[in-house]
MDTraj code that builds the backbone (N, CA, C; nanometers):
import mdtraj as md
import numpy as np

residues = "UNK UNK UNK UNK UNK UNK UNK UNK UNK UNK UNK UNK UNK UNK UNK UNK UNK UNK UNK UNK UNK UNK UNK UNK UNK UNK UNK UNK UNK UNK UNK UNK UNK UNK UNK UNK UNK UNK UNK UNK UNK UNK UNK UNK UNK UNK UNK UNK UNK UNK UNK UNK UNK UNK UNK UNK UNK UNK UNK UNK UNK UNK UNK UNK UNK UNK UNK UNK UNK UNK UNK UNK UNK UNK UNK UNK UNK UNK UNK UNK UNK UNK UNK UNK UNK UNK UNK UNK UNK UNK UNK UNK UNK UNK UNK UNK UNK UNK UNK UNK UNK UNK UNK UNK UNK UNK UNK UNK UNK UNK UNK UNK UNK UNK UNK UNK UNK UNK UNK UNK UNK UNK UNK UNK UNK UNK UNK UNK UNK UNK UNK UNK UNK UNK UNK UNK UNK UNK UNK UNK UNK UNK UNK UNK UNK UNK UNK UNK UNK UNK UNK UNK UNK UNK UNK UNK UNK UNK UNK UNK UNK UNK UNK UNK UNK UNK UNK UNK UNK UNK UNK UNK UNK UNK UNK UNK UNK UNK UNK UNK".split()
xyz = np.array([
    [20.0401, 17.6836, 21.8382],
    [19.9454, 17.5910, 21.8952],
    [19.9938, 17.5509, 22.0336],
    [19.8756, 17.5525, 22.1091],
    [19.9413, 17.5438, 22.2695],
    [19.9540, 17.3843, 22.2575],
    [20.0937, 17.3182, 22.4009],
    [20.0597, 17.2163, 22.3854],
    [19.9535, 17.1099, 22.5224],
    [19.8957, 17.0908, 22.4429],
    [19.8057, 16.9694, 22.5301],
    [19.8506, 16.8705, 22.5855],
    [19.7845, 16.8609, 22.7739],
    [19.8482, 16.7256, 22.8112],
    [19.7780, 16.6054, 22.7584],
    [19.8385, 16.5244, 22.7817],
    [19.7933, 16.3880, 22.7005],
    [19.7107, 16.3362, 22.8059],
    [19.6188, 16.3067, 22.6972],
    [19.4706, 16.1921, 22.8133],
    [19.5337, 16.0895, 22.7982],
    [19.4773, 16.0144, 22.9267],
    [19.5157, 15.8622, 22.9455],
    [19.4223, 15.8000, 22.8748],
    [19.4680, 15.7250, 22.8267],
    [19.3396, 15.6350, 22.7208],
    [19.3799, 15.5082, 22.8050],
    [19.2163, 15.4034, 22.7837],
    [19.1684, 15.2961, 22.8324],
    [19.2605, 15.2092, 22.8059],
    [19.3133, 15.1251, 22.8860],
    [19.3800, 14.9925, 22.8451],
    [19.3132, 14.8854, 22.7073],
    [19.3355, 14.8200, 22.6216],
    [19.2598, 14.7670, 22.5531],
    [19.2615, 14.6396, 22.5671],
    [19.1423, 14.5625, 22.5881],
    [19.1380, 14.4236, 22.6642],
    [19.2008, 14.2909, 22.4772],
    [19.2968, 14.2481, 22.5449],
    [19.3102, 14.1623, 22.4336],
    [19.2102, 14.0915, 22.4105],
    [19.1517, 14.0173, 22.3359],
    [19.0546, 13.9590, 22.2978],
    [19.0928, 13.8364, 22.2821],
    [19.1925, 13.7934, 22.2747],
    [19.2099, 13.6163, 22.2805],
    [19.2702, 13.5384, 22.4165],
    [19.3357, 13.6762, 22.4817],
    [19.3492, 13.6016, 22.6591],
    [19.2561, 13.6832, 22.7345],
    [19.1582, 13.8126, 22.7153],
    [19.1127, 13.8283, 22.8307],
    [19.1417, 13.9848, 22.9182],
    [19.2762, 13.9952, 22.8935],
    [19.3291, 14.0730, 22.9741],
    [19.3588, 14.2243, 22.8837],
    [19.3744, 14.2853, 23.0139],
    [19.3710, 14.4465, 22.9662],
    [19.4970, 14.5254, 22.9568],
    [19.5811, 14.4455, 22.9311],
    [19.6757, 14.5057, 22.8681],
    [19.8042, 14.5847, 22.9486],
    [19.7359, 14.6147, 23.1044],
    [19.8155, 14.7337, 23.1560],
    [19.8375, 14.6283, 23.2907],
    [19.8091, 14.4937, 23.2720],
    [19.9396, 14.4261, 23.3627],
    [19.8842, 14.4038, 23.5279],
    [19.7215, 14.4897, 23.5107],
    [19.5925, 14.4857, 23.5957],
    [19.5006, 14.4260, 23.5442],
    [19.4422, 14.2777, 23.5536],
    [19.3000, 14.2377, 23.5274],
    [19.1671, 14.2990, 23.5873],
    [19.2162, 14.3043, 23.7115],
    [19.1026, 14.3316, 23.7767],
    [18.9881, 14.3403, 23.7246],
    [19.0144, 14.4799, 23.6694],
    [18.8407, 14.5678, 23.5829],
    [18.8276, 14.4334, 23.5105],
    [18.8983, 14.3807, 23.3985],
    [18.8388, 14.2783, 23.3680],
    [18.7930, 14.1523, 23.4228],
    [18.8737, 14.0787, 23.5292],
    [18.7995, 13.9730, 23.6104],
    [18.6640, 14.0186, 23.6960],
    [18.6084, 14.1736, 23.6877],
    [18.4693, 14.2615, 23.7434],
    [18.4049, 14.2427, 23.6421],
    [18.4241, 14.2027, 23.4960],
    [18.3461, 14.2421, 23.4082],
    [18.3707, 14.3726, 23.3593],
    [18.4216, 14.4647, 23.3633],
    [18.3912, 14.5658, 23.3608],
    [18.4308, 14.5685, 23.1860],
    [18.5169, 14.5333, 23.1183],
    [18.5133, 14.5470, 23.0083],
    [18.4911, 14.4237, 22.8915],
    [18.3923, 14.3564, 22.9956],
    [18.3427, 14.2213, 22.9098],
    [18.1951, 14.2909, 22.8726],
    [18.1318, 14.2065, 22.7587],
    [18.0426, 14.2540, 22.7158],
    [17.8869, 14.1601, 22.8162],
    [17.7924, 14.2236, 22.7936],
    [17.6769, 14.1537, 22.8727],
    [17.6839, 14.0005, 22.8249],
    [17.6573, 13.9443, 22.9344],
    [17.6200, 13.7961, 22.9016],
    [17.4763, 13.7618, 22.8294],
    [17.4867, 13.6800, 22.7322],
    [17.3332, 13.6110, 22.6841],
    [17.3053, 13.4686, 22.7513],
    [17.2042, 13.4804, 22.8667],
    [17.2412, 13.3663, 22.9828],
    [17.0477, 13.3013, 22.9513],
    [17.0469, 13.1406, 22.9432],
    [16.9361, 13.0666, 23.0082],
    [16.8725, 13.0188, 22.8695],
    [16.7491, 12.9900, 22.9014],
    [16.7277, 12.9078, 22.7704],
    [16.5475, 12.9000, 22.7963],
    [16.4876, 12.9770, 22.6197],
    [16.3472, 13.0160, 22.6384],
    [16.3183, 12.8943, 22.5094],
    [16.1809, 12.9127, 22.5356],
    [16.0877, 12.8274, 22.3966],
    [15.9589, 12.8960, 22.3269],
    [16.0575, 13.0136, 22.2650],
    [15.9467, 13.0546, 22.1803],
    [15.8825, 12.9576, 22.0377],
    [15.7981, 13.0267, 21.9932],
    [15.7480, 12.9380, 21.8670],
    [15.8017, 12.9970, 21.7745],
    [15.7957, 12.9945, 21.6833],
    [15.8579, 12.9801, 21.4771],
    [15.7298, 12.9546, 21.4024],
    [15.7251, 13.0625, 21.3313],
    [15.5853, 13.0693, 21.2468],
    [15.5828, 12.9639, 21.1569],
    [15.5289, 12.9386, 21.0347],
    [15.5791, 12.8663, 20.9204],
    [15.6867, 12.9290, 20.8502],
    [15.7011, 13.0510, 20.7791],
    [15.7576, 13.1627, 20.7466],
    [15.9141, 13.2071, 20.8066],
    [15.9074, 13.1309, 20.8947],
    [16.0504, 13.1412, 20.9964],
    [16.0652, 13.2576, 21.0887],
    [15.9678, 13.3171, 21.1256],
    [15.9262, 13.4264, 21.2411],
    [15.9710, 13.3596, 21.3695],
    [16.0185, 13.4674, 21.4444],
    [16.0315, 13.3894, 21.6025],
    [16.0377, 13.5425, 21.6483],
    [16.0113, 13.5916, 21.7760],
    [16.0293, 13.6233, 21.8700],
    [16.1493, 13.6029, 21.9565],
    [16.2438, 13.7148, 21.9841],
    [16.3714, 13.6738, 22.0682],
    [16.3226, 13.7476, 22.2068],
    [16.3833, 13.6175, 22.2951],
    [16.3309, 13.6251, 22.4463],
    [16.3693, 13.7695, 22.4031],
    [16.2822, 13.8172, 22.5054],
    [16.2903, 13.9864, 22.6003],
    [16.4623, 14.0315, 22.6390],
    [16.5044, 13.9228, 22.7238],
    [16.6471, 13.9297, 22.7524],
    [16.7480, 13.9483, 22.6385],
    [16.7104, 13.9151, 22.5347],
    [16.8048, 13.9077, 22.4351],
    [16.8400, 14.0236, 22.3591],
    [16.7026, 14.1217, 22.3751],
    [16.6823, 14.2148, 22.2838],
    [16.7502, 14.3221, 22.3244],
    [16.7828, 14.3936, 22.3934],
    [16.9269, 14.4849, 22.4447],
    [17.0417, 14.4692, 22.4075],
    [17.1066, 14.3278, 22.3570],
    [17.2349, 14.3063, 22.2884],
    [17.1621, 14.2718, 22.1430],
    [17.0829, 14.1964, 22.1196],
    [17.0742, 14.1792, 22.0079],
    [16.9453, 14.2635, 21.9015],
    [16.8821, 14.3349, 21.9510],
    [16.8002, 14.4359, 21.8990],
    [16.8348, 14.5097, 21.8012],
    [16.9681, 14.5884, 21.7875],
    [17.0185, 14.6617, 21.7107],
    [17.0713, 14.6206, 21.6096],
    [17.1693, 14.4984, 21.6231],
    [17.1070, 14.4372, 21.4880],
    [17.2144, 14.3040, 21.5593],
    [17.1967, 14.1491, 21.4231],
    [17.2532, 14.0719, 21.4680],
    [17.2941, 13.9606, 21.3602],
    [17.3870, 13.8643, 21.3321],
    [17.4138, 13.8644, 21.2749],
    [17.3924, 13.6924, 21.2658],
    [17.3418, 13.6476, 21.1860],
    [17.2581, 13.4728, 21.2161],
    [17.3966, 13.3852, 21.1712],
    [17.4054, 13.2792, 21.1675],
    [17.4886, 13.1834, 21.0904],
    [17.5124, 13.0346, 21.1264],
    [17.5459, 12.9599, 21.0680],
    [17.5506, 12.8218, 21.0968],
    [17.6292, 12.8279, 21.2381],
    [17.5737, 12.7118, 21.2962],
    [17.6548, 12.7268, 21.4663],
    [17.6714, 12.5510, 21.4388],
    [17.7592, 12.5109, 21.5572],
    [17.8076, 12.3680, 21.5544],
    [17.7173, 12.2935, 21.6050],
    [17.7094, 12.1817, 21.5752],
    [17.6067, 12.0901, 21.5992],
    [17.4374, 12.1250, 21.5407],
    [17.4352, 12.1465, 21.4688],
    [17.3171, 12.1895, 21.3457],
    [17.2048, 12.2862, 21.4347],
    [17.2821, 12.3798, 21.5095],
    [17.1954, 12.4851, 21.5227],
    [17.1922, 12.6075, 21.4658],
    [17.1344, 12.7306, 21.4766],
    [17.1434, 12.8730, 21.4365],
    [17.2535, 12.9163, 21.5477],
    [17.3530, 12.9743, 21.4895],
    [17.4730, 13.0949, 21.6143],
    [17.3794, 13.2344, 21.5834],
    [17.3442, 13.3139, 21.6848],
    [17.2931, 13.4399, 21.6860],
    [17.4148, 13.5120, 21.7894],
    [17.4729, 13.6142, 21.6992],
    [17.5903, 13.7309, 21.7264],
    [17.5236, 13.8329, 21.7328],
    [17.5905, 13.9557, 21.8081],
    [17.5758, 14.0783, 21.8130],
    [17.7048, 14.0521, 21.6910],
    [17.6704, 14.2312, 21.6090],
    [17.7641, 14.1977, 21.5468],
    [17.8952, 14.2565, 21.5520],
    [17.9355, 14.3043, 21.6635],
    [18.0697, 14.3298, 21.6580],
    [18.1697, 14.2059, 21.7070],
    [18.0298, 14.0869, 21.7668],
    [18.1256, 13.9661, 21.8171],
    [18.1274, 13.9096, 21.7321],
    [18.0727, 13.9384, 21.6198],
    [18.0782, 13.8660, 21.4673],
    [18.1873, 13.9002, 21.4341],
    [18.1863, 14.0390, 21.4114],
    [18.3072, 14.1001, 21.3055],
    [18.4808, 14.0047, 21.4031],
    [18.4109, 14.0048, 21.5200],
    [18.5563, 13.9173, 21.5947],
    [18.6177, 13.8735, 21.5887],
    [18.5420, 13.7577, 21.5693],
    [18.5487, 13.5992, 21.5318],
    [18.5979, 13.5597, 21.4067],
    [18.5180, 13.6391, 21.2942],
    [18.5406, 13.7102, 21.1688],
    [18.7278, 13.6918, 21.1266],
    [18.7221, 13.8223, 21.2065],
    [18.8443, 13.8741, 21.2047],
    [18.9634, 13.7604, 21.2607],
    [18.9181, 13.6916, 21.3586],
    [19.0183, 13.5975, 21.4255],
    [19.0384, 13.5065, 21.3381],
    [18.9488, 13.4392, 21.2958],
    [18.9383, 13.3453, 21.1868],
    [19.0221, 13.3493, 21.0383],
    [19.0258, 13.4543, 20.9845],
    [19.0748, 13.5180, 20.8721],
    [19.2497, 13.5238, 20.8891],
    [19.2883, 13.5653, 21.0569],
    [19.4276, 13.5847, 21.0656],
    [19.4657, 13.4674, 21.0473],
    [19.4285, 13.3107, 21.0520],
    [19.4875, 13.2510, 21.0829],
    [19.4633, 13.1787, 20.9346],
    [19.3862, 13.2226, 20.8474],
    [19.2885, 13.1240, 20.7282],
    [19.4159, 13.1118, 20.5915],
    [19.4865, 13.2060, 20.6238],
    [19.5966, 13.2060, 20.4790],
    [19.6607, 13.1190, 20.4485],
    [19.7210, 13.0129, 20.5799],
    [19.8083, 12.9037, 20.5442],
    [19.7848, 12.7835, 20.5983],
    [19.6359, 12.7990, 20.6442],
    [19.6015, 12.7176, 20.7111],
    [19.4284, 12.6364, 20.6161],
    [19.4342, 12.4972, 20.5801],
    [19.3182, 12.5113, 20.4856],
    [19.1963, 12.4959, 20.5625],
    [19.2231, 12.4129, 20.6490],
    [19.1097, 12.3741, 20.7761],
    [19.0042, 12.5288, 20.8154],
    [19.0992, 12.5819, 20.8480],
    [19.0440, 12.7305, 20.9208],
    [19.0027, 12.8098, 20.7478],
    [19.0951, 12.8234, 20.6467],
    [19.0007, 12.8218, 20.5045],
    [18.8370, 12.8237, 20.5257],
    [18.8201, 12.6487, 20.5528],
    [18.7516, 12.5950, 20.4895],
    [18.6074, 12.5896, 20.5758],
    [18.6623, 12.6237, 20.6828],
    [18.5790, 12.6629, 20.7997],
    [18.4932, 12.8217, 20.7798],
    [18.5988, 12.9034, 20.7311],
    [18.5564, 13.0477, 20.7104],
    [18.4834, 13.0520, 20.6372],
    [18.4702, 12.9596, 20.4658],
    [18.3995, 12.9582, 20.3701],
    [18.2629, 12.9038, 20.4312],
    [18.2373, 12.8383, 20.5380],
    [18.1247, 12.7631, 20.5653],
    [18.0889, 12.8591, 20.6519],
    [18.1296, 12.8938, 20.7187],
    [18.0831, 13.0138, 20.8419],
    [17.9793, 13.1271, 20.7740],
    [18.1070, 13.1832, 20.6968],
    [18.0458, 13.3164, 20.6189],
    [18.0148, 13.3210, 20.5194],
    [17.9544, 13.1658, 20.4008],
    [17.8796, 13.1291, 20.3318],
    [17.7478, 13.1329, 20.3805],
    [17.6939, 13.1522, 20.5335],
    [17.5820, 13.0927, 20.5655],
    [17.5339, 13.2217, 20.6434],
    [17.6002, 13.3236, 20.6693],
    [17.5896, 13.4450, 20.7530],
    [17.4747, 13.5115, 20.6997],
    [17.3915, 13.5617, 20.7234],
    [17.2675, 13.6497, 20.7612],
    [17.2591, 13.7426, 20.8391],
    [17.3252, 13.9476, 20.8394],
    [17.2666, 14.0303, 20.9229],
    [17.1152, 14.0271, 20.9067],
    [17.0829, 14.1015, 21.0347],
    [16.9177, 14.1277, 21.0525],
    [16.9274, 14.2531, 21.1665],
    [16.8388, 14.3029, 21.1410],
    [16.7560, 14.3914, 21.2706],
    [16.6345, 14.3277, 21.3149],
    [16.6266, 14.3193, 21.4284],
    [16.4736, 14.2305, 21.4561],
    [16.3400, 14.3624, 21.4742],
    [16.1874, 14.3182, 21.4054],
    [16.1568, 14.4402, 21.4161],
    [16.1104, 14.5190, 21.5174],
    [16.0281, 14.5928, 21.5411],
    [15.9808, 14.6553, 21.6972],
    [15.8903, 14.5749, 21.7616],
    [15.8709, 14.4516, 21.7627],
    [15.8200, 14.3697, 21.8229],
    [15.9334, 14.2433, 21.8879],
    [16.0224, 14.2663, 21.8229],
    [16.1459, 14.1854, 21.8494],
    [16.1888, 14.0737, 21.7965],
    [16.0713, 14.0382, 21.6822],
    [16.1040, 13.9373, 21.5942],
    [16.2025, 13.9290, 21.5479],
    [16.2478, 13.8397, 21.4464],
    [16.3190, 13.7680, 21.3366],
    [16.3034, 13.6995, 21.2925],
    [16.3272, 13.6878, 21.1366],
    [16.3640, 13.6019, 21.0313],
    [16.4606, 13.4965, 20.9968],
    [16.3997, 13.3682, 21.0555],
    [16.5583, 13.2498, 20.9846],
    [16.5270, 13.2377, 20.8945],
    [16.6402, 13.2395, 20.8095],
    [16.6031, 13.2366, 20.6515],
    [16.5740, 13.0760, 20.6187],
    [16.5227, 13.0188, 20.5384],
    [16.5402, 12.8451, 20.4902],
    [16.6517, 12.8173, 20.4698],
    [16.7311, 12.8386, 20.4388],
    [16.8714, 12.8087, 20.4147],
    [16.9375, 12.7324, 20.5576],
    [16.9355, 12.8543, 20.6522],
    [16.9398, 12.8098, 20.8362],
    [16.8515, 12.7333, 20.8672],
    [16.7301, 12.7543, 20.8479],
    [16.6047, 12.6352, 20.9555],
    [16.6812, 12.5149, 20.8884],
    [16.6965, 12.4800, 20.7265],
    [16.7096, 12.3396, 20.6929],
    [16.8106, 12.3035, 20.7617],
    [16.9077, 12.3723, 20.7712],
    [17.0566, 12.3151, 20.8074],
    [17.0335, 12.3019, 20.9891],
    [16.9289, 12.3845, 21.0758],
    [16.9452, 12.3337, 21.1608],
    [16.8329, 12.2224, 21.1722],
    [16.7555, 12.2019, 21.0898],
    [16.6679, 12.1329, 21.0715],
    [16.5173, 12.1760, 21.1615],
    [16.5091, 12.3147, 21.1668],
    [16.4255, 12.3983, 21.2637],
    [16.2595, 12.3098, 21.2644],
    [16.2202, 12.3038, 21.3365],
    [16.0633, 12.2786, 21.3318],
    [15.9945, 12.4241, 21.3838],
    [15.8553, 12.4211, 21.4426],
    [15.7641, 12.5071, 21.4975],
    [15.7904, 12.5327, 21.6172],
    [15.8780, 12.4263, 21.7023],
    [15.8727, 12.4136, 21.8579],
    [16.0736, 12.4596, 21.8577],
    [16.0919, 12.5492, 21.9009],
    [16.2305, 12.5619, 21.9387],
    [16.2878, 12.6112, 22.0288],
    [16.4205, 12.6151, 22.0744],
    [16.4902, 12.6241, 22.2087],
    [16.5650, 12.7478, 22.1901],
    [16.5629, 12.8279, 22.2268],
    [16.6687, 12.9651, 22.2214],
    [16.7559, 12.9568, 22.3605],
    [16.8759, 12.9368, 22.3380],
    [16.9568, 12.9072, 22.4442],
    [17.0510, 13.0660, 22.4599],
    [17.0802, 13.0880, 22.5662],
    [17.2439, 13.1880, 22.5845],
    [17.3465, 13.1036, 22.6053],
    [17.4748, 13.1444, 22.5618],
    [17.5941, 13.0977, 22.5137],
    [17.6706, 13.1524, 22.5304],
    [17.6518, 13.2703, 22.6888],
    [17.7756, 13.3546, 22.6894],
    [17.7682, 13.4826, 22.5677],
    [17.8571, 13.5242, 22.4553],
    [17.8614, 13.6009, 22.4100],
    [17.7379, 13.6199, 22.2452],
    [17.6923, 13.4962, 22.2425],
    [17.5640, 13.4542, 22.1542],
    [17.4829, 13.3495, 22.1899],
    [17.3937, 13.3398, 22.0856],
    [17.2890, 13.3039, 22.1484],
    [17.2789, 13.1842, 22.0853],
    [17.2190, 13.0829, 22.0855],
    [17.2020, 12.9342, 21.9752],
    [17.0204, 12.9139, 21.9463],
    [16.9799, 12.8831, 21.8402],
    [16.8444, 12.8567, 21.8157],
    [16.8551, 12.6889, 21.7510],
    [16.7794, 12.6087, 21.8603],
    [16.7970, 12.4606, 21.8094],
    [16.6380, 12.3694, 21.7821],
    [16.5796, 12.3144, 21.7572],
    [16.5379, 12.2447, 21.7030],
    [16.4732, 12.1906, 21.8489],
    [16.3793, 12.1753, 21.9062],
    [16.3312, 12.1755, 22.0594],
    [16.4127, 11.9760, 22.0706],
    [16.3749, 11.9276, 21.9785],
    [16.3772, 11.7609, 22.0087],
    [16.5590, 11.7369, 21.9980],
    [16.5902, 11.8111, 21.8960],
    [16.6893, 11.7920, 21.8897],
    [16.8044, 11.8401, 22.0430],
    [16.7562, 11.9762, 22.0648],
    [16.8183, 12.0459, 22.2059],
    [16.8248, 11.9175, 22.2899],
    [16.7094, 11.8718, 22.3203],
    [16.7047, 11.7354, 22.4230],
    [16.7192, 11.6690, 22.4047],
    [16.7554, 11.6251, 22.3116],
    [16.8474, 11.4804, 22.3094],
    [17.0068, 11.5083, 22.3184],
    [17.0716, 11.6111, 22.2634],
    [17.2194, 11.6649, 22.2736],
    [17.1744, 11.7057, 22.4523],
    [17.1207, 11.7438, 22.4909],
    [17.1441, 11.7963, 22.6240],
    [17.1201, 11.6357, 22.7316],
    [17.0753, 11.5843, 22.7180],
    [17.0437, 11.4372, 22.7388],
    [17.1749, 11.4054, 22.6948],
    [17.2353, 11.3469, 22.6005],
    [17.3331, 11.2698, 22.5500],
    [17.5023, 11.3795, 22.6459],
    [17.4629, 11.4856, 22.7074],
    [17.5740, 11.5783, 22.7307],
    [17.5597, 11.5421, 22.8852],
    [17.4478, 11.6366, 23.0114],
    [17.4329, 11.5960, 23.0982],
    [17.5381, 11.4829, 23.1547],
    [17.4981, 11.3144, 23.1571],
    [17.5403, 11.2764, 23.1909],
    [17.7676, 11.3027, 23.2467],
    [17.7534, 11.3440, 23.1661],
    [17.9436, 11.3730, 23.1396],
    [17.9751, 11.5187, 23.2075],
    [17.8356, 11.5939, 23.2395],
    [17.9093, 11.7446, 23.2937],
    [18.0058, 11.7134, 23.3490],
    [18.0045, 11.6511, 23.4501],
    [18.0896, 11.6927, 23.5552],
    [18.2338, 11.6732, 23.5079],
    [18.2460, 11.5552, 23.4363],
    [18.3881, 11.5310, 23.3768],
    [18.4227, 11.6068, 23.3158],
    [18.3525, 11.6858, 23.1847],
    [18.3902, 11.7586, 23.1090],
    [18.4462, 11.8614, 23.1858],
    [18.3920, 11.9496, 23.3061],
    [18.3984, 12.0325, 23.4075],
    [18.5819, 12.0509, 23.3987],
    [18.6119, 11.8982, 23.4393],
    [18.7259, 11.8965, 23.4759],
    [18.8514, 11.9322, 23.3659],
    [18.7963, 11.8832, 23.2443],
    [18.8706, 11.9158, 23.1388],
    [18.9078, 12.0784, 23.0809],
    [18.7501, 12.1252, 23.0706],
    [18.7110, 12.2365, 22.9917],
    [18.7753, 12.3570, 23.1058],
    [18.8084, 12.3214, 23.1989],
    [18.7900, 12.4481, 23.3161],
    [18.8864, 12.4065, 23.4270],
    [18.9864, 12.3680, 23.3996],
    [19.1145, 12.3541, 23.5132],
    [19.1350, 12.4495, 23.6259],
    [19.1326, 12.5857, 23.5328],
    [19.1539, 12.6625, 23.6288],
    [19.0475, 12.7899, 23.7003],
    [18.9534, 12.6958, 23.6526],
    [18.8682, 12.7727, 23.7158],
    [18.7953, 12.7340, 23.8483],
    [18.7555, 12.7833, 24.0148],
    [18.7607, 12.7081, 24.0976],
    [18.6095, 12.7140, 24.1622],
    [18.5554, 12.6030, 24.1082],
    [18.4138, 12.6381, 24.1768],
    [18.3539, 12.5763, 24.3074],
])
top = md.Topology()
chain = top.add_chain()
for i, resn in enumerate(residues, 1):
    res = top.add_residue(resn, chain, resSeq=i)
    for name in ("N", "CA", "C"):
        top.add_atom(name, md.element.get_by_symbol(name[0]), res)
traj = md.Trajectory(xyz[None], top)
């Protein structure tokens, strides 16, 4: 057997700092091996049935399929699902000796729902999700960076109301080093 030179294979971007491994961010501070952003915030309707329509924008990451689940502050989290399996996975390393993160996982992935949305781009919240986010007819589909959030339209505005005021402080907390 002849021998073969060796391909260079891709740096692999760690997933909990960011970086690619080979001691160069760059490609990653370009994006280049971050995944598309889910950016802005639409108001489709919700049938009775729990039908919705996902903005247009959404449907390129989340079309193929996606993965629903309780999100913080009593909304729907909408994942692609390999940022599921992620999170998933991150969660789990740490869940063995830890009961908090346990007890968190049991609630997470007690409440999880894959879906494919169909060729119209719909989806299904199941009752289980609308109750817990307390969904009405009128709702907010927000981007979140790597997912998406589905909230409750009255509810969105009053948390975004009750938040607002404090951006800027929070700014300072959440984002030290970032320089805008």
């Amino acid at each position: 057997m002849a021998d073969r030179p060796l391909e260079a294979t891709p740096p692999v971007q760690d997933l909990e700092t960011g970086r690619n491994g080979n001691g160069n961010d760059q490609d990653v501070l370009q994006g280049a091996a971050l995944p598309p952003l889910l950016l802005g915030t639409y108001t489709p309707k919700m049938d009775a049935k729990g039908r919705m329509a996902l903005p247009a924008k959404f449907r390129t990451e989340l079309g193929q399929g996606l993965v629903m689940t309780r999100g913080q502050e009593r909304c729907v989290s909408l994942l692609p699902v390999d940022e599921f399996r992620r999170m998933a996975v991150r969660i789990q390393h740490t869940s063995m000796g830890n009961k908090a993160a346990r007890d968190y996982l049991r609630v997470f992935l007690s409440g999880a729902v894959d879906q494919t949305p169909d060729r119209q781009g719909r989806i299904l919240v199941p009752p289980m999700l609308r109750d817990y986010a307390r969904l009405t007819s009128k709702v907010v589909v927000i981007g979140v960076g790597t997912r998406a959030e589905i909230w409750d339209q009255d509810a969105w505005q009053t948390y975004l109301d009750s938040k607002e005021q404090g951006y800027s402080d929070i700014a300072d907390d959440v984002l030290p080093a970032v320089d805008f």
